[in-house]
C-alpha positions as a printed NumPy array, in Angstrom:
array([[  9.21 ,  11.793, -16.315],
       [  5.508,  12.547, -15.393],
       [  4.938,  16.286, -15.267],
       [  2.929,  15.437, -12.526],
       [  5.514,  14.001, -10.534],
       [  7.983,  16.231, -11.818],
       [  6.114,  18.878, -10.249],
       [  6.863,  17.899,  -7.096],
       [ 10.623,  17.722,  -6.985],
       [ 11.876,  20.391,  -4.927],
       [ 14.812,  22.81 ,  -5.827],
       [ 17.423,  23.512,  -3.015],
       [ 17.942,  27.435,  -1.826],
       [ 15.559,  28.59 ,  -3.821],
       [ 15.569,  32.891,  -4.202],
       [ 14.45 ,  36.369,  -6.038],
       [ 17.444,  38.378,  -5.976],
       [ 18.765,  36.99 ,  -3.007],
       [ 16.114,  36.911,  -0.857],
       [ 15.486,  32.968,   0.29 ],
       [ 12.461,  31.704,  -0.205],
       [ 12.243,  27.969,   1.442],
       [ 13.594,  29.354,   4.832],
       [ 14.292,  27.457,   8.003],
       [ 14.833,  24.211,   5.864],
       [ 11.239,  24.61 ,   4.747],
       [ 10.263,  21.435,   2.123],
       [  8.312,  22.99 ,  -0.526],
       [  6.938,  21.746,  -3.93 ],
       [  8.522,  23.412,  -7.1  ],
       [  4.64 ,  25.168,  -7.277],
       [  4.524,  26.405,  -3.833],
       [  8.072,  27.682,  -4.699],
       [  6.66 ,  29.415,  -7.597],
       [  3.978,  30.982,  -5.425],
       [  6.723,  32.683,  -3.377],
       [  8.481,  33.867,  -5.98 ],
       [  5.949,  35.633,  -8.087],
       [  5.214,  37.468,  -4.205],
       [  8.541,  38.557,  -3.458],
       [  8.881,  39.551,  -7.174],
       [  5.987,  41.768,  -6.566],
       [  7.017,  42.642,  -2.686],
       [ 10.009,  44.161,  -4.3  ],
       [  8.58 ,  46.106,  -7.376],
       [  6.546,  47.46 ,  -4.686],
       [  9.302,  48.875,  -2.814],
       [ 11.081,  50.431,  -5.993],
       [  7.614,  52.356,  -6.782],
       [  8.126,  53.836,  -3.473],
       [  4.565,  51.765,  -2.544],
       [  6.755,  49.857,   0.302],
       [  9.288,  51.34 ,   2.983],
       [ 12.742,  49.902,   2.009],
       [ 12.79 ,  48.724,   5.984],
       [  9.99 ,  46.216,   5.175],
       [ 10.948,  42.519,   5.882],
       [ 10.713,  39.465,   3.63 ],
       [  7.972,  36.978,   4.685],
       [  9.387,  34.044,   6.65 ],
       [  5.881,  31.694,   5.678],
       [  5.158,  32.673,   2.441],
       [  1.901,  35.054,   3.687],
       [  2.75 ,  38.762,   3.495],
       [  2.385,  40.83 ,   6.06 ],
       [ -0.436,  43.842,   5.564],
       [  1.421,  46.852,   4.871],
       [  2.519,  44.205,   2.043],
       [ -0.296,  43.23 ,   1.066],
       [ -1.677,  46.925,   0.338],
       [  1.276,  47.645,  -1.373],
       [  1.346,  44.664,  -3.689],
       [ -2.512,  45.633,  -4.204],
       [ -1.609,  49.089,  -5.351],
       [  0.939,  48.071,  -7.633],
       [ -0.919,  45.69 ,  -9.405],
       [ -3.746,  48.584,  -9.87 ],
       [ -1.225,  50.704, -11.147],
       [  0.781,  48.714, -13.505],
       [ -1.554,  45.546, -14.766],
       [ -4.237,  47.322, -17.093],
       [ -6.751,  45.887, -18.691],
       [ -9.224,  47.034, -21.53 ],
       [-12.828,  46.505, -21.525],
       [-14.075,  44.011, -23.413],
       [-16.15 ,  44.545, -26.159],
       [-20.029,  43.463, -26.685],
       [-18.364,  41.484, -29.916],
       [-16.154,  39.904, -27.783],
       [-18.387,  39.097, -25.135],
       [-21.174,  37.784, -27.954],
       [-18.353,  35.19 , -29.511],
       [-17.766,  34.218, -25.82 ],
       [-20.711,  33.811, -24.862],
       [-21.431,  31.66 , -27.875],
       [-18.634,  29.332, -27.78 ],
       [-19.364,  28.503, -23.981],
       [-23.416,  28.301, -24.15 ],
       [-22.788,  25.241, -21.815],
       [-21.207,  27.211, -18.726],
       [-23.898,  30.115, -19.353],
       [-26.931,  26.853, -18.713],
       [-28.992,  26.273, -16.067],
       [-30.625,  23.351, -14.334],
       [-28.201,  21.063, -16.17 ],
       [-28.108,  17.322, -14.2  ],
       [-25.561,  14.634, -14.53 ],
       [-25.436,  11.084, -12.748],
       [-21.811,  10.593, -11.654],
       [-19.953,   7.815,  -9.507],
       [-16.394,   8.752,  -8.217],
       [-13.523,   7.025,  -6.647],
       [-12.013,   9.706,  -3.942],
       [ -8.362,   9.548,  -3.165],
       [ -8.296,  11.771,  -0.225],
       [ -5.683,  14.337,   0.653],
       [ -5.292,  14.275,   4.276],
       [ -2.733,  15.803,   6.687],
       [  0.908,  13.953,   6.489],
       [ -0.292,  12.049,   3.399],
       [  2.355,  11.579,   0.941],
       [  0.837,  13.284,  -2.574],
       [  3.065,  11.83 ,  -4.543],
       [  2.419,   8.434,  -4.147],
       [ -1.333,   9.413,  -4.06 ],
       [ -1.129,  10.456,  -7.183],
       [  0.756,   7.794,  -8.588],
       [ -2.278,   5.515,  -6.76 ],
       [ -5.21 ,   7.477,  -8.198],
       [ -3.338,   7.38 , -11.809],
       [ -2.598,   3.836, -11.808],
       [ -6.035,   3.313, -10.79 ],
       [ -7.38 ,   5.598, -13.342],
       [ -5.965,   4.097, -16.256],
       [ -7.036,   0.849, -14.753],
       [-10.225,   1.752, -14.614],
       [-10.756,   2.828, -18.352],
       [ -8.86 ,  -0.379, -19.657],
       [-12.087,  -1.989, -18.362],
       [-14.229,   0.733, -19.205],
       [-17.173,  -1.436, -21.558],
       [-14.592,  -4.47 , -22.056],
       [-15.438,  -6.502, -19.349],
       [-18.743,  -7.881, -17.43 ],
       [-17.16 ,  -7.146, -14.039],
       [-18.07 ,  -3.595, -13.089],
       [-14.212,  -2.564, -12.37 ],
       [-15.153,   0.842, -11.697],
       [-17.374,  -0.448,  -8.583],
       [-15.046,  -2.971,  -6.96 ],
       [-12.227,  -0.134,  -7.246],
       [-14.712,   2.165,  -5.907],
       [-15.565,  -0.2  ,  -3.011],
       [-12.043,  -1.094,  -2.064],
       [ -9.831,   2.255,  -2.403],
       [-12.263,   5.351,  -2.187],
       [-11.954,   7.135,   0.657],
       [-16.179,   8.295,   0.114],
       [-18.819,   6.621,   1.866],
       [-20.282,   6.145,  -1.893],
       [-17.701,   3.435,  -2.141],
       [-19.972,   1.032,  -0.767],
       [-22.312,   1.949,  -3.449],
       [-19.861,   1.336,  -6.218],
       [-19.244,   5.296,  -5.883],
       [-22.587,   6.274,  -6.773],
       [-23.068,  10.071,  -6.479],
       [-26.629,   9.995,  -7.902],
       [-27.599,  13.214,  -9.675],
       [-26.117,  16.033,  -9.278],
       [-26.307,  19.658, -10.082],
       [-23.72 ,  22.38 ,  -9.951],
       [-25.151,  23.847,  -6.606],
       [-23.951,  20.373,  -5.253],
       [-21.132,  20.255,  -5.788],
       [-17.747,  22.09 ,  -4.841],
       [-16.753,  25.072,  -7.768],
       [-13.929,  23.425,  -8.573],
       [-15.387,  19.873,  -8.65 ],
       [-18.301,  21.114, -10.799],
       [-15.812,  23.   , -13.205],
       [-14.402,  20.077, -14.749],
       [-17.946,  18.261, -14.708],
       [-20.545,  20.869, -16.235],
       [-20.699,  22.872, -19.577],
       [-18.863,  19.672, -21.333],
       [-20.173,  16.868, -23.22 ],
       [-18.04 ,  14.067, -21.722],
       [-20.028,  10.71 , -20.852],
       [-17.871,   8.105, -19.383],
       [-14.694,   7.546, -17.384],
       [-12.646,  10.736, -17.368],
       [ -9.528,  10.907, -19.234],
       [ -8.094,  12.944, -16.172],
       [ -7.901,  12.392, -12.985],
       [-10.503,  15.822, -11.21 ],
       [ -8.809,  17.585,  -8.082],
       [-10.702,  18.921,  -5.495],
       [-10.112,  20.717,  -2.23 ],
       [-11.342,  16.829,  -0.715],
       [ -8.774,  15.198,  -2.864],
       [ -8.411,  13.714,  -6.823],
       [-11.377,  11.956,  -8.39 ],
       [-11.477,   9.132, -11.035],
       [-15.06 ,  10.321, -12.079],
       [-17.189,   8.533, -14.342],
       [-20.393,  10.523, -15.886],
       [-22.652,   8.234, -16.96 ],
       [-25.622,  10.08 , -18.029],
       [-26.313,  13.487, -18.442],
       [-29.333,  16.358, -18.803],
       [-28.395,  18.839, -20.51 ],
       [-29.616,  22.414, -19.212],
       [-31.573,  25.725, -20.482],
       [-29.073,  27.886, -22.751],
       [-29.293,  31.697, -21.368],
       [-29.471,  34.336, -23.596],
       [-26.733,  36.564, -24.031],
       [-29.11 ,  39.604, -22.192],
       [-29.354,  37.232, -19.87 ],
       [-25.913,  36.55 , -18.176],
       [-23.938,  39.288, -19.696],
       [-22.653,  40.507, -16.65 ],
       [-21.433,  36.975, -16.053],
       [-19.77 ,  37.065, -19.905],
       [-17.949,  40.273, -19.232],
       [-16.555,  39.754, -15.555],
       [-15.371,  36.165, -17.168],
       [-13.149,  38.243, -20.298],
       [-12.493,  40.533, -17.815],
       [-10.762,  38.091, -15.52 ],
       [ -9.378,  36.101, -18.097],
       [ -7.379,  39.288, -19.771],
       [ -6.294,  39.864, -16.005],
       [ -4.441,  37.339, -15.804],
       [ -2.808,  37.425, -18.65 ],
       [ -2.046,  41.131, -18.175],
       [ -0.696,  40.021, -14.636],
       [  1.315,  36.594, -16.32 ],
       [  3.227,  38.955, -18.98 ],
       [  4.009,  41.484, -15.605],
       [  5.5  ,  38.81 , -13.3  ],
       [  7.377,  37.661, -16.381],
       [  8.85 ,  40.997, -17.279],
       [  9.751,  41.722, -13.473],
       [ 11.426,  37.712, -13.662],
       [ 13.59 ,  38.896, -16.824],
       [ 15.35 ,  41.777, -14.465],
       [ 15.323,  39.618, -11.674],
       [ 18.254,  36.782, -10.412],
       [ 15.957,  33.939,  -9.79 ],
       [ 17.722,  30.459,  -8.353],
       [ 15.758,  27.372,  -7.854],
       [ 12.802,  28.821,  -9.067],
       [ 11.324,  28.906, -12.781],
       [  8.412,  31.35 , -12.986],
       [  7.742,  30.604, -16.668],
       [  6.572,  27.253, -15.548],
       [  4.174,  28.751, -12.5  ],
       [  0.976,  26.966, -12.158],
       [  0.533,  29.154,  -8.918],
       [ -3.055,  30.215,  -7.338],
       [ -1.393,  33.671,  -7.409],
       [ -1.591,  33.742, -11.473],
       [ -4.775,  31.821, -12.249]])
């Protein structure tokens, strides 16, 4: 089965320790699921620190209430540690990812948008925007039809579609972070392998030329290379927590190994 699509299925009476999670007959994804649970996990390891009165209430939406919130906040300051990074560290970072640490890099890009929209059915938009996708680079350089144009000007949901999808150039400061994530610091020129999610939607993107930028010293954008080692042993401090709190917990419905969830990225 596609992962993808797999992702989606939804388990029934989902809990942590007995609290519900999906209440009221809510119909949440397996990730949004997730999300929950690593939240009540921490809602309760809260109140067994004595950060949380035992009175406090499970949430009923998945948001937390403040007093929470501030608890959860204190726990993880307490209990996820994290070591500095060294200047080697940072140095062997900082050389391996030379792209992300460029500026003024450029790159001419057409798109195909499948938009997510209120009441649209994901699923089957991603099953759309796939198909598509792997239609798209089945034609990519074997035909004299521009397929990635006439799919652009038929199914994307951009105005751009009635320019074949043409973004023009673009730089980072364009575009939204997560969009230009996937698109800058690589080396990728073509049709995307993958399809590129976005707060508008996914993308079937297709680079087709590219500028490359000025490389910053390491002087330069050091701040940058620590806070980015910094974050990333974060959340790998905070993955092995939630996991240890899962091994003590009774989770049903719910696998937090598999979490993909905002709150651990």
């Amino acid at each position: 089965m596609n992962t993808e699509i797999a992702a989606e299925i939804k388990p029934v009476g989902a809990q942590v320790n007995g609290i519900q999670l999906n209440v009221n007959g809510e119909d949440l994804s397996a990730n949004d699921l997730r999300q929950r649970a690593c939240s009540e996990l921490l809602r309760q390891a809260a109140m067994e620190k004595g950060l949380l009165p035992a009175t406090d209430l499970p949430s009923v939406d998945g948001v937390m209430n403040e007093d929470a919130s501030s608890a959860i906040e204190r726990l993880l300051a307490q209990e996820v540690l994290v070591p500095e990074p060294s200047e080697d560290a940072c140095r062997r970072y900082h050389a391996a990812n030379q792209g992300v640490y460029s500026t003024g890099e450029r790159i001419r890009v057409r798109h195909i948008l499948f938009a997510v929209t209120q009441g649209v059915d994901v699923t089957a938009l991603r099953n759309r925007a796939e198909t598509s996708l792997l239609d798209v680079r089945c034609h990519d350089g074997k035909s004299t039809e521009d397929k990635f144009a006439k799919t652009a000007s038929t199914l994307s949901n951009c105005p751009s579609g009635a320019e074949g999808g043409n973004l023009g150039w673009l730089t980072t400061q364009d575009c939204a972070p997560e969009f230009s994530k996937e698109l800058f610091g690589h080396a990728e020129v073509g049709v995307l392998p993958r399809l590129v999610h976005s707060r508008f939607g996914l993308h079937i993107v297709e680079v087709l030329e590219r500028e490359p930028g000025v490389e910053q010293s390491f002087d330069a954008v050091r701040g940058a290379v620590t806070m980015a080692l910094r974050q990333k042993s974060y959340v790998t401090a905070l993955r092995q927590y939630l996991r240890l709190l899962a091994g003590t917990a009774v989770l049903e419905g719910v696998d937090i190994e598999a979490s993909n969830s905002p709150l651990v990225q």
